[in-house]
N, C-alpha and C positions, 0 to 999 in steps of 0.2 A: 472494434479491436484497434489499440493501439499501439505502435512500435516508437520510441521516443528516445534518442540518441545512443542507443541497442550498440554494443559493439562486443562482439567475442570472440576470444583468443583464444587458442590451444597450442602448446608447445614452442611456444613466444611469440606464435604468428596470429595476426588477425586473421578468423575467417568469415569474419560477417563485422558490416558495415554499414548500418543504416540509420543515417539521422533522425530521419521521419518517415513515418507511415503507416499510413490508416486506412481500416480495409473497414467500408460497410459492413450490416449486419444481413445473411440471407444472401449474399452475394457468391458467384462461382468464381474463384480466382485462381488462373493457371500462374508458376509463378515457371520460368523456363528461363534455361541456363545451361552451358557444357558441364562436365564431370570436373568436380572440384571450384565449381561455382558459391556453394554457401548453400545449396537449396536443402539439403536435409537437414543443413546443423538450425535453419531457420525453423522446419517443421519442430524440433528437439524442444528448440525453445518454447514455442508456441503449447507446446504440450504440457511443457512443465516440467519433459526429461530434464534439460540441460537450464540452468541461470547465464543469462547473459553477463560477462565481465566485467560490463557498464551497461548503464541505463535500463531502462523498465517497457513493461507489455504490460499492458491493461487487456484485460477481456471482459465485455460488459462492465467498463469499468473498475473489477477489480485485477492490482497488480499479479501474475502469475503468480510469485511466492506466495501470495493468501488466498489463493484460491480453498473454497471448501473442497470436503470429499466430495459432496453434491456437484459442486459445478467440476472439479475431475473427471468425477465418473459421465460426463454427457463431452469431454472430450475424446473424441477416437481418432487413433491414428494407426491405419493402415498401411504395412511394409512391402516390400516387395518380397517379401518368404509369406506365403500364408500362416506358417506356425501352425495348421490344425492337431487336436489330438487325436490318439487313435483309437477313435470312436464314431460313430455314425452323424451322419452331417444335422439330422435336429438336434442331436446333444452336443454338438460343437455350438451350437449357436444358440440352447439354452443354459448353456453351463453361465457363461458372462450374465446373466440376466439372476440367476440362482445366485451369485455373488452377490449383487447389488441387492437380495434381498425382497425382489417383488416374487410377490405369490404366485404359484402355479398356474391359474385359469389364466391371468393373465399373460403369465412368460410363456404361454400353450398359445394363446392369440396372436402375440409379437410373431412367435418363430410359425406359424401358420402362413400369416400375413406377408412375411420378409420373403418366403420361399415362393409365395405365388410370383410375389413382386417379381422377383428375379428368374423364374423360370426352374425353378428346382424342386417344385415339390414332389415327383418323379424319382428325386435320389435323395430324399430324405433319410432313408432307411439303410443307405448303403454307407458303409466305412468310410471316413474321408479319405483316407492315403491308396484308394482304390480308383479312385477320379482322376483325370485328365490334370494337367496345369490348368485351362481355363476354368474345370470348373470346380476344382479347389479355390480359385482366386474368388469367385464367385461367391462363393462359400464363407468367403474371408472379407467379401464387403457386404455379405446379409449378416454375418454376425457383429458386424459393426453397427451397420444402421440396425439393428430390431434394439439396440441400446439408446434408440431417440435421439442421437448428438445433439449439439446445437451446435459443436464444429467439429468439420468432418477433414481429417489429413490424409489425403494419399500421397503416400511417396513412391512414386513407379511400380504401382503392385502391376500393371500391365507390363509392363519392359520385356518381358520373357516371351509373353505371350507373339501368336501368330498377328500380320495387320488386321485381318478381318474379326479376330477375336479378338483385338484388343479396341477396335472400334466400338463392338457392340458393348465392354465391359466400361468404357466411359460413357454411351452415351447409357446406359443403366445407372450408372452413378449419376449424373447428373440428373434423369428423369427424378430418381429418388429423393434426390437431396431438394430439390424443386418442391417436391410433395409434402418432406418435412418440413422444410424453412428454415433449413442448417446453412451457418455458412460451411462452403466449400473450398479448401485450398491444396490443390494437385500440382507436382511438381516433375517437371517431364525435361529432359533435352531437343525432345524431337519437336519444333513449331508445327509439324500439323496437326499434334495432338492440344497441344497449348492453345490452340489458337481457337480450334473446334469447338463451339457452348460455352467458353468461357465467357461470364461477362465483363471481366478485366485481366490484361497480362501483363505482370510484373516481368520485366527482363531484370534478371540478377547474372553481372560479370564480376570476377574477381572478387567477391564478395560484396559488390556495391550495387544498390541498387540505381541502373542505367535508364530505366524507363516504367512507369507505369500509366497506362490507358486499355481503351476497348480495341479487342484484336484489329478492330478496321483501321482505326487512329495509326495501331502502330505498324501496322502496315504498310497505308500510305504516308506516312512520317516518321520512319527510323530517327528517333536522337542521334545516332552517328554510326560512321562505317561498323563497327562492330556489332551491333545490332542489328543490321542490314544483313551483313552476314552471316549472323546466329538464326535471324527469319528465314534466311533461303534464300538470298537475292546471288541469281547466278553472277553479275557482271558488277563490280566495285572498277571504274573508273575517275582518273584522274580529272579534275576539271577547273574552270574557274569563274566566275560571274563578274560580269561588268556592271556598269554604276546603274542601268535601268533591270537589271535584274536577267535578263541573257544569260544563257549557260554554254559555254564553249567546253568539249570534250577532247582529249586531246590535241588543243590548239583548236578544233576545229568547230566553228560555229551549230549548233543546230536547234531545234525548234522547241527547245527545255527552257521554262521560266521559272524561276522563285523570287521569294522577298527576300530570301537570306542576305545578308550584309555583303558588299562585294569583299571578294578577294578568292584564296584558293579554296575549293569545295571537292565532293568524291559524291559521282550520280552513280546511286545504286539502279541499276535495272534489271528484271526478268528476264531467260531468257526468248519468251515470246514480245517482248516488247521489244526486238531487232529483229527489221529484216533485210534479206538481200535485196540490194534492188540498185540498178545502173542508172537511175535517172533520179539524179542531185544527191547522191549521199551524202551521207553526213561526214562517212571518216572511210576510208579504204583497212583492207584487212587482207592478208594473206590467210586461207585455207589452210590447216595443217592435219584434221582428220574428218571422217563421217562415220558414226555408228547410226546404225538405226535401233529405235524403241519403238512400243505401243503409238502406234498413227503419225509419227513424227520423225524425222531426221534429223540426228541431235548434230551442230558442226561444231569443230573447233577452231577458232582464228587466232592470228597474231595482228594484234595492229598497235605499231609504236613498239613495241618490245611487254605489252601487255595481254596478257590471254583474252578471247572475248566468246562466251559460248551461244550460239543460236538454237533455236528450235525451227526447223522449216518442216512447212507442211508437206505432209506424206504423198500429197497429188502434186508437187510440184518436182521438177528433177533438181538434184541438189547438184553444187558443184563438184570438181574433184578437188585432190590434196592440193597443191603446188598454186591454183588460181588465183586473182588477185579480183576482189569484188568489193565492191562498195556496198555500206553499209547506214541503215536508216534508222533511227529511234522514235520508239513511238513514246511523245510525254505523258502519256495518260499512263503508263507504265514503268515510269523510271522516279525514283525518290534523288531528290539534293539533300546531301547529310555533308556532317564537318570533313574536312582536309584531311585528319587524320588515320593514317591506315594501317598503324603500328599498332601489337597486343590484341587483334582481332579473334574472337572465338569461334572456332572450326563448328560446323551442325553439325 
């Protein structure tokens, strides 16, 4: 699949921008972005809903607009509304199959097969608008794949859902899509769904695409502060590099290296990759609250006129408000990305 100088507009504004890009065949691709990113108008296109403005989409080589009904119909694109009808959840998921025209023993074997897959064959018989949200969605991604895709679009059919349901309803999708040898393209705001089984994430801001590699790549190497920030990275700090590659954080030296070019930079870091600690910090920080979470004591600091958040471990005592502590970075933990800190997208 190829995207080739792709750009489209709606009501005079660009909302997608992409010169290039090409996504293997068979491959799982989270593409993640805030609301109003480009990510559904991207699935649109890919489907064949929406023609890009400018430029073309190949899929298996041919451009979308000539796509046959054949290769239409083995594109699925699944929404975040299930859409079922109101009828019993096999004949939601053999009606699409009855369209396309395959004969009954077969579209009896497809929807047999989908419903073990997935854990359903138990409510086969029952009414879909009678089910739960999960497992209506459920329902809405076995009547997708018993159509065989060869590309498969989710656009946040999880969003609604609970976390612990909407874990198991991706990694089902994924198991699946694994077993056909469809490619895969889901598009999510939250990075730990993005990040989870994908085997490449597309970061799309503002309609551009910012980044593409393997969750771990862009991880440990955010293309720049806003990407850093859309992954999750608690602490965007000020910083600068000198000519052997040193990274100084607010003025202050500490034990961060990269190759980047010297001059001004922004070290994104975790906040477990700071800790408290009185002997040689790296920068000093005023305390300004403590909540506690799950095994941890979340803090919040000021240092320089910059927020800075910690995680300290739950067996240790934490400070109060008002103290004045020093503070240590761990580099195994912290990214250098560009200077710039402006137009950053909220997670």
């Amino acid at each position: 699949m190829t995207l080739q100088d792709v750009h489209h507009r709606r009501g005079g504004q660009d909302i997608l921008r992409l010169d290039h890009l090409e996504i293997p065949a068979a491959v799982r691709v989270a593409v993640l972005g805030p609301n109003g990113a480009g990510k559904t108008t991207l699935l649109r296109l890919l489907a064949g809903i929406d023609h890009p403005t400018t430029g073309v989409i190949h899929i298996d080589g041919t451009p979308t607009t000539r796509l046959s009904m054949t290769q239409r119909r083995r594109i699925t694109f699944v929404t975040q509304q299930p859409g079922l009808l109101t009828t019993t959840v096999r004949r939601n998921i053999d009606l699409p199959l009855a369209w396309r025209g395959i004969r009954r023993p077969e579209r009896r074997h497809r929807v047999d097969a989908v419903l073990d897959q997935l854990g359903l064959t138990h409510l086969a018989d029952r009414s879909a608008p009678t089910l739960s949200g999960g497992e209506q969605q459920r329902v809405n991604l076995a009547r997708a794949l018993a159509t065989d895709p060869t590309l498969l679009l989710l656009d946040e059919p999880a969003a609604a859902l609970d976390l612990d349901a909407r874990h198991r309803f991706l990694a089902d999708a994924a198991r699946a899509v694994t077993d056909l040898g469809c490619t895969l393209i889901h598009v999510s705001h939250r990075p730990e769904e993005a990040l989870h089984g994908a085997d490449l994430v597309a970061i799309l801001l503002h309609g551009s695409l910012r980044q593409l590699d393997t969750p771990a790549a862009i991880l440990r190497a955010p293309a720049d502060a806003a990407v850093a920030r859309l992954l999750g990275y608690h602490n965007l700090l000020p910083a600068t590099i000198d000519a052997q590659g040193h990274v100084c954080v607010l003025g202050m030296p500490t034990a961060i290296t990269t190759q980047r070019a010297p001059g001004p930079a922004t070290v994104a870091i975790w906040a477990n990759g700071i800790t408290i600690s009185p002997d040689q910090p790296d920068i000093s920080a005023t305390v300004t609250a403590i909540t506690s979470a799950a095994g941890e004591w979340r803090i919040t600091l000021t240092a320089a006129d910059h927020t800075v958040t910690v995680h300290h471990g739950w067996d240790q005592t934490p400070p109060s408000p008002g103290d004045q502590v020093g503070l240590r970075f761990d580099p195994r933990l912290a990214a250098v990305t560009s200077a710039a800190l402006s137009g950053q997208a909220g997670p």
